[in-house]
C-alpha positions as a Markdown table, in Angstrom:
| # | Residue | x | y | z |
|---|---|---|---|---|
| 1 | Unk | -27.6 | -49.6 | 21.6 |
| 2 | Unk | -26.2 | -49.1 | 17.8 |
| 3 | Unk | -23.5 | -51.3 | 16.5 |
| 4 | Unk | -22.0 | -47.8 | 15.0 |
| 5 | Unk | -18.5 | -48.8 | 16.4 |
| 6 | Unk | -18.7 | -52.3 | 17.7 |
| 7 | Unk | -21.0 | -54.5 | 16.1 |
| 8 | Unk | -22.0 | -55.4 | 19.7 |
| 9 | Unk | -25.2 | -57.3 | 20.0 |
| 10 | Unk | -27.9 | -58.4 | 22.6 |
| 11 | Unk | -27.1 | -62.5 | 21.8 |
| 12 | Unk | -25.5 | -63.8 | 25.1 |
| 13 | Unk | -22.6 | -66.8 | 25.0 |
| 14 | Unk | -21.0 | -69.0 | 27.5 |
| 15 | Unk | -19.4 | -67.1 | 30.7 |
| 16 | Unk | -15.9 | -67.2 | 31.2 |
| 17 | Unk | -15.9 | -70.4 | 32.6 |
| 18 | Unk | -14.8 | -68.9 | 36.4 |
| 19 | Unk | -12.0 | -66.3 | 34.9 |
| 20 | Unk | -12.3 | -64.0 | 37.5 |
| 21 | Unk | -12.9 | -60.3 | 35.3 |
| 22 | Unk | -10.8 | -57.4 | 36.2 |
| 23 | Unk | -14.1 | -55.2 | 35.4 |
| 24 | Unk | -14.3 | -53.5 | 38.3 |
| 25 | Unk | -10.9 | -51.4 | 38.6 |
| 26 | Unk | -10.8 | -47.6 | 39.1 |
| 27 | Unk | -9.7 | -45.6 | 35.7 |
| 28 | Unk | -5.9 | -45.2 | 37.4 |
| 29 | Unk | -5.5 | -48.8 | 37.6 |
| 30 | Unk | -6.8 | -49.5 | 34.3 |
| 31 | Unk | -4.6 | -46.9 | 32.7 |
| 32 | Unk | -1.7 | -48.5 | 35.2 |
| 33 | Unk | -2.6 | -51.3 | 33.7 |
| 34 | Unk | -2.8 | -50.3 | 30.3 |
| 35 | Unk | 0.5 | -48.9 | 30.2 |
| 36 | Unk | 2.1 | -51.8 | 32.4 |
| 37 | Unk | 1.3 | -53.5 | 29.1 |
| 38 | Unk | 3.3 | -51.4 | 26.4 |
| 39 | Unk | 6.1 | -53.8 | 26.0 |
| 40 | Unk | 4.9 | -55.1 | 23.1 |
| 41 | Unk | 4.6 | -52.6 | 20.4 |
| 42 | Unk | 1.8 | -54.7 | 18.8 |
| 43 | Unk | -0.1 | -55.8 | 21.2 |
| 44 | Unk | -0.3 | -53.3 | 24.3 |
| 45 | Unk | -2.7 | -55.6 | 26.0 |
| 46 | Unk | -3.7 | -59.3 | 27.2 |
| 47 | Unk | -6.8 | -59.9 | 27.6 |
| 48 | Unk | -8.3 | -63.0 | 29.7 |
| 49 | Unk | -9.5 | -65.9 | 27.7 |
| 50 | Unk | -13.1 | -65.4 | 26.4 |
| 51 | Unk | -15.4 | -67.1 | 23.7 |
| 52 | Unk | -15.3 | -67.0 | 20.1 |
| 53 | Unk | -17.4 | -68.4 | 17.8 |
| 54 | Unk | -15.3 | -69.7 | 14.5 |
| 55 | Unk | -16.3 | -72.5 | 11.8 |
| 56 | Unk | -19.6 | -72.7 | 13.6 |
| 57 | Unk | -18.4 | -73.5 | 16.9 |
| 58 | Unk | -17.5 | -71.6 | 20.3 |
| 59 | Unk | -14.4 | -71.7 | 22.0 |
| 60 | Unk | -11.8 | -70.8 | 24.3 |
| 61 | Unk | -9.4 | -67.4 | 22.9 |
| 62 | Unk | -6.9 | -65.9 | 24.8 |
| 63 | Unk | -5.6 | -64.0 | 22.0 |
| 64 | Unk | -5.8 | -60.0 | 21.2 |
| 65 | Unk | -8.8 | -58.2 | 20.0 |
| 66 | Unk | -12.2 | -56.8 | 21.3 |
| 67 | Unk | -14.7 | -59.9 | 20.7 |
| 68 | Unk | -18.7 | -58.7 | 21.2 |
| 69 | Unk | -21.2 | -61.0 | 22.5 |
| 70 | Unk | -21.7 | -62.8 | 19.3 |
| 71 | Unk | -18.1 | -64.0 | 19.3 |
| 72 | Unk | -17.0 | -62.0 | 16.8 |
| 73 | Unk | -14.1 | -59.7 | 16.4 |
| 74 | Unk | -14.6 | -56.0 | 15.9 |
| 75 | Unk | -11.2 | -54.4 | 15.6 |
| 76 | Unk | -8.6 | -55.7 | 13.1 |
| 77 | Unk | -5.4 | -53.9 | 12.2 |
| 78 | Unk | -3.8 | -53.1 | 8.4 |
| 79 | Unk | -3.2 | -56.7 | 8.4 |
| 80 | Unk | -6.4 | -57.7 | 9.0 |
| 81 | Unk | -5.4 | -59.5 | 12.4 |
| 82 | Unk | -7.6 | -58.5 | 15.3 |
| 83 | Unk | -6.9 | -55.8 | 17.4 |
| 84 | Unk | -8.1 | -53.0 | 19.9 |
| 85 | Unk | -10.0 | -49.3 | 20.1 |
| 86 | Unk | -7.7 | -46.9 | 19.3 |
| 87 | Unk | -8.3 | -44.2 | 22.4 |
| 88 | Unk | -7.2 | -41.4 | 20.9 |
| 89 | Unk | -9.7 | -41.7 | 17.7 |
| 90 | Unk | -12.4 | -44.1 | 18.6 |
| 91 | Unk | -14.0 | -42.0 | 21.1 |
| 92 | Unk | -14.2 | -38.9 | 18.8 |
| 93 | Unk | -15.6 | -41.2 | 16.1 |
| 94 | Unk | -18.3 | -42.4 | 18.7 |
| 95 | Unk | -19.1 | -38.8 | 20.0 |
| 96 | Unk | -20.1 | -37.4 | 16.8 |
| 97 | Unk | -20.9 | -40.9 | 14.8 |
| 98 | Unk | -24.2 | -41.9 | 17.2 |
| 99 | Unk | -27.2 | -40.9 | 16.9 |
| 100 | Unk | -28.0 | -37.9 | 19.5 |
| 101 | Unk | -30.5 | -40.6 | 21.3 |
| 102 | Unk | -28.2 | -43.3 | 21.6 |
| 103 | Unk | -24.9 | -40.9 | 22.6 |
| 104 | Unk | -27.7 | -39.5 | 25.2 |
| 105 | Unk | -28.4 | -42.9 | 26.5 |
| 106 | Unk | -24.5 | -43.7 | 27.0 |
| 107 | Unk | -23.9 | -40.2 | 28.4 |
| 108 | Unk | -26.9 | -41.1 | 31.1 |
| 109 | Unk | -25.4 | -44.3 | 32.2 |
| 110 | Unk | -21.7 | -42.6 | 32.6 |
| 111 | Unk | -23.3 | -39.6 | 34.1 |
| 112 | Unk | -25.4 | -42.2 | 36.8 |
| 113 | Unk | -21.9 | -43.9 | 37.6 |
| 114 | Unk | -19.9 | -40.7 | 38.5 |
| 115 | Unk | -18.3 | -39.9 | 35.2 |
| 116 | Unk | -17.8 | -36.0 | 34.4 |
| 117 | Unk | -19.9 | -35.4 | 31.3 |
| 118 | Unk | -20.1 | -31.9 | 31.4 |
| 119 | Unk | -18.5 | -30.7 | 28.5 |
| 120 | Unk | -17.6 | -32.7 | 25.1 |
| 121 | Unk | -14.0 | -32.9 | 26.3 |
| 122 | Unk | -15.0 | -35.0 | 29.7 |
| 123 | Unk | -17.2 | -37.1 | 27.4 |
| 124 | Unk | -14.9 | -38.0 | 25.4 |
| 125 | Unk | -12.9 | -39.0 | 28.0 |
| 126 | Unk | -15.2 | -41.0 | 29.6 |
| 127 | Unk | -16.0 | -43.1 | 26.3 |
| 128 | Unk | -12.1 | -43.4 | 25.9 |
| 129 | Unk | -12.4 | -45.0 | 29.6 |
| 130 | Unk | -15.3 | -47.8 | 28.2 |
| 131 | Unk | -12.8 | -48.2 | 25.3 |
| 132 | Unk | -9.8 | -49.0 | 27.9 |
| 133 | Unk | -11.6 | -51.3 | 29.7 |
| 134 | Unk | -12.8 | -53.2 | 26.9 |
| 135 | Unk | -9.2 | -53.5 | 25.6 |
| 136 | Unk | -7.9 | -54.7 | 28.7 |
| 137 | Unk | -11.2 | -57.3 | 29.0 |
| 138 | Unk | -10.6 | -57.9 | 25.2 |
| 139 | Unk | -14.7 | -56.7 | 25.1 |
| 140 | Unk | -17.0 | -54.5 | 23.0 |
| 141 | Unk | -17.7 | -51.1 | 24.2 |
| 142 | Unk | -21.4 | -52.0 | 24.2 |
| 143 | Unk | -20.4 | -55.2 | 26.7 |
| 144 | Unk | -18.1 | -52.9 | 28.9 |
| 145 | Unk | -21.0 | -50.4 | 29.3 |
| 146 | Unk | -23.7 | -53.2 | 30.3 |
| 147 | Unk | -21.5 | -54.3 | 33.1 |
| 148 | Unk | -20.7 | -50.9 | 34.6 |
| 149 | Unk | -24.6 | -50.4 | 34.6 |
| 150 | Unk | -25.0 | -53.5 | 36.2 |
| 151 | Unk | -22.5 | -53.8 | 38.9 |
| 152 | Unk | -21.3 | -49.9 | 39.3 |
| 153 | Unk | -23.4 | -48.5 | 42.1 |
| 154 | Unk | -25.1 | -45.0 | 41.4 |
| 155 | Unk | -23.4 | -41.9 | 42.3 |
| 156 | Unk | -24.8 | -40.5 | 45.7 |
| 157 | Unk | -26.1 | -37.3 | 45.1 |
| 158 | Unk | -24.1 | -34.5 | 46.7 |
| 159 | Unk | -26.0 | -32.7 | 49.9 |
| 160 | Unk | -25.9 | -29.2 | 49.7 |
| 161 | Unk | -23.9 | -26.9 | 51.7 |
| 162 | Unk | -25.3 | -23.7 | 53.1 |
| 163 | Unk | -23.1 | -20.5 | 54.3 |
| 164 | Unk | -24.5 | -19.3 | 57.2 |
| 165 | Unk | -23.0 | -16.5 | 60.3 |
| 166 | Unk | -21.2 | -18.3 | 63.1 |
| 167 | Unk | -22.4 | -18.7 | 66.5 |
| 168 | Unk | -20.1 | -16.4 | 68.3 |
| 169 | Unk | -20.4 | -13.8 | 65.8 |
| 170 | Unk | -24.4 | -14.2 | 66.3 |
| 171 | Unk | -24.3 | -14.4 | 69.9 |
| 172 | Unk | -21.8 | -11.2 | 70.3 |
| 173 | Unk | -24.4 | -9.1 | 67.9 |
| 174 | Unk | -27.3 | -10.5 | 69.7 |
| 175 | Unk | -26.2 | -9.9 | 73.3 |
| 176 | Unk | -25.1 | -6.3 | 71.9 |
| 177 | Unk | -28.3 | -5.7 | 70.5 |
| 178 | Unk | -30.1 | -7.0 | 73.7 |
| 179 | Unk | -28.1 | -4.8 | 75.8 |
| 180 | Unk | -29.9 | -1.8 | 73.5 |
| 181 | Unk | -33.3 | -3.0 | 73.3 |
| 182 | Unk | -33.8 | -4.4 | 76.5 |
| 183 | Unk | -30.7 | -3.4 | 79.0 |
| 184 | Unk | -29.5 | -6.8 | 79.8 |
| 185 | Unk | -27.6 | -9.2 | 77.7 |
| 186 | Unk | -29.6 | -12.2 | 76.6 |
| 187 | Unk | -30.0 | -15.1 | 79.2 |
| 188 | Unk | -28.2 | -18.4 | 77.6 |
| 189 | Unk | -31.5 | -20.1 | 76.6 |
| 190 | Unk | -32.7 | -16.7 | 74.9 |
| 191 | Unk | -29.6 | -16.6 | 72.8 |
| 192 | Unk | -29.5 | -20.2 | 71.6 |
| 193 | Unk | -32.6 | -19.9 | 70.3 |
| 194 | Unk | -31.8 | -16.8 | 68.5 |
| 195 | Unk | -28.6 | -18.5 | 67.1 |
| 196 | Unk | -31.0 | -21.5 | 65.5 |
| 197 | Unk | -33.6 | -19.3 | 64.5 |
| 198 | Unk | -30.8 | -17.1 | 62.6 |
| 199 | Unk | -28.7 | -19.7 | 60.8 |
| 200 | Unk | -32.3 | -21.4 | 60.2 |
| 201 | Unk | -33.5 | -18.3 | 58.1 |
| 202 | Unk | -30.1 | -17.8 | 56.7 |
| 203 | Unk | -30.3 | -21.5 | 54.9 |
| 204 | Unk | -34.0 | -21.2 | 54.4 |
| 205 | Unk | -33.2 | -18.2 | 52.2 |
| 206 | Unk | -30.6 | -19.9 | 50.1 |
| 207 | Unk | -32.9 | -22.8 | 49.6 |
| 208 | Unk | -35.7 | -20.3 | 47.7 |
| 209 | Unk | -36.4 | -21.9 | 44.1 |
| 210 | Unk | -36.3 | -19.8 | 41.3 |
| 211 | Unk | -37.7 | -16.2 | 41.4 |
| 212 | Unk | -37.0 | -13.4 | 43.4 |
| 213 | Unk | -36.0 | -14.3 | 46.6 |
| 214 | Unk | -34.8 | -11.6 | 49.6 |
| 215 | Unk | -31.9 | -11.9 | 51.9 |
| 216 | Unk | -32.1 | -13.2 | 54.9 |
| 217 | Unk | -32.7 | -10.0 | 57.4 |
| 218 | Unk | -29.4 | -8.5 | 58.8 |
| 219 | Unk | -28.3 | -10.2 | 62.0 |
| 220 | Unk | -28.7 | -6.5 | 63.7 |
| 221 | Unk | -32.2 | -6.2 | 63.0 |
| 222 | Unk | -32.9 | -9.6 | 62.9 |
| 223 | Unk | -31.8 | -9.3 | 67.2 |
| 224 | Unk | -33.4 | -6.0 | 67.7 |
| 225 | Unk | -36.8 | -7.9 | 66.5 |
| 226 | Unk | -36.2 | -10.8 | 68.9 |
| 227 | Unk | -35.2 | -9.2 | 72.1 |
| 228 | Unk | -38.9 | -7.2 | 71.3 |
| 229 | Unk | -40.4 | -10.9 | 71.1 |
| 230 | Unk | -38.5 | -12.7 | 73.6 |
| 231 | Unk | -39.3 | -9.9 | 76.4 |
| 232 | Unk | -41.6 | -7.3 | 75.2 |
| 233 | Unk | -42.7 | -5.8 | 78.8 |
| 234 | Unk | -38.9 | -5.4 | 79.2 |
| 235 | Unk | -38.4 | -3.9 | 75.8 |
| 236 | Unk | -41.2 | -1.4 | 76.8 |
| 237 | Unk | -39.9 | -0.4 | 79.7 |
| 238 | Unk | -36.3 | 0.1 | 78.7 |
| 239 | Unk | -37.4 | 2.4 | 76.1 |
| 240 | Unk | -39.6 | 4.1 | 78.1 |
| 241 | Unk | -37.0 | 4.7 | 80.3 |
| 242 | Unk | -35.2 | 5.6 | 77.1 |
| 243 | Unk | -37.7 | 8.1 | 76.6 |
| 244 | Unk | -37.3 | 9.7 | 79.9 |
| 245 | Unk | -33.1 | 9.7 | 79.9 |
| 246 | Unk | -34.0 | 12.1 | 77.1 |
| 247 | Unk | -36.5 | 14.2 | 78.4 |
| 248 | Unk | -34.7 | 14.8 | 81.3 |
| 249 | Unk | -31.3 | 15.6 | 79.8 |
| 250 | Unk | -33.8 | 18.1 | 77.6 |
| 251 | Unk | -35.0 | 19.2 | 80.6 |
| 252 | Unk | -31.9 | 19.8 | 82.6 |
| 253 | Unk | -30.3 | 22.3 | 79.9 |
| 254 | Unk | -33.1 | 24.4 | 80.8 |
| 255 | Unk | -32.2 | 25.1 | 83.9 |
């Protein structure tokens, strides 16, 4: 990852020696956090004690400022005294600063941990969220990001919902339609299976890849065709008898 904002760098140093890291809290608390912290107009935040490598030693600092992984600070103020990302800049300056590969690589690991990165907006946001946390850690962005990766668990991917008729509306239809095709209303195994087989093609048709794709048949036909499957000696007959209604009634207004 570039040192484009933070000098960050690969080099590991001592732990913490036990300080137990707030890493870990959801972006409300941080911010909570964050803003618990304004008293001081200089320093907004206090970081836990972390290592620093000075006149060619390491050691313990409790002080303010973002320190990478090489023990150095990467922020410092007008005065040249260390100090913090500023959130409302830093992020912009990171968005369009980095390379497109390296911005891609940061937007893939946000993206994997449930950040919204949809739009420039939300990935600014998010970076600005890496740069909160690393002020409140007294981090690099580039340190900040490595943990999330490493201890954030992957989003779950979302299971898709399907639309499909109801039940009762099927059942009513089908038992209509039954009453039509074959003169009886469906028996209560014939019509759950007709409600399954429905709602089945109904999801099946809204899970067609790309292309063209027709509708689901309409729940009318889509009956008509089963009572004629489920019973087609009945179906015969009914509309034989159909038939005959007719040709009676034709018959009878000769006469």
């Amino acid at each position: 990852m570039s040192d484009t904002m933070d000098t960050g760098g690969e080099q590991s140093v001592p732990m913490d020696n036990g300080e137990v890291s707030r890493f870990g809290l959801t972006p409300d608390q941080l911010q909570a956090l964050a803003t618990q912290q304004l008293d001081s107009p200089k320093w907004p935040y206090t970081p836990p004690p972390r290592e620093i490598f000075r006149d060619g030693s390491w050691e313990q600092y409790d002080g303010p400022g973002n320190v990478n992984e090489r023990g150095q600070f990467i922020r410092f103020d007008e005065n040249g005294d260390p100090s913090y990302y500023d959130l409302d800049n830093d992020p912009i300056q990171m968005y369009y600063g980095l390379p497109p590969d390296e911005l891609s690589q940061i937007v893939d690991v946000l993206d994997r941990k449930g950040y919204s990165v949809n739009t420039i907006p939300q990935v600014q946001s998010a970076l600005a969220n890496i740069m909160l946390q690393a002020n409140v850690e007294g981090r690099d962005f580039n340190y900040m990001l490595r943990q999330l990766d490493r201890r954030a668990p992957d989003k779950q991917p979302v299971a898709p919902r399907y639309r499909v008729t109801s039940a009762a509306d099927i059942r009513s239809v089908a038992h209509e339609m039954a009453k039509r095709t074959l003169g009886r209303r469906f028996t209560e195994d014939e019509v759950n299976k007709f409600v399954q087989s429905y709602q089945s093609s109904q999801v099946a048709a809204q899970q067609a890849g790309a292309g063209v794709t027709e509708q689901a048949t309409s729940l009318q036909t889509a009956a008509e065709q089963y009572a004629m499957q489920a019973a087609p000696t009945e179906a015969q007959g009914y509309r034989f008898l159909g038939k005959m209604d007719t040709f009676m009634g034709l018959l009878g207004g000769r006469f």
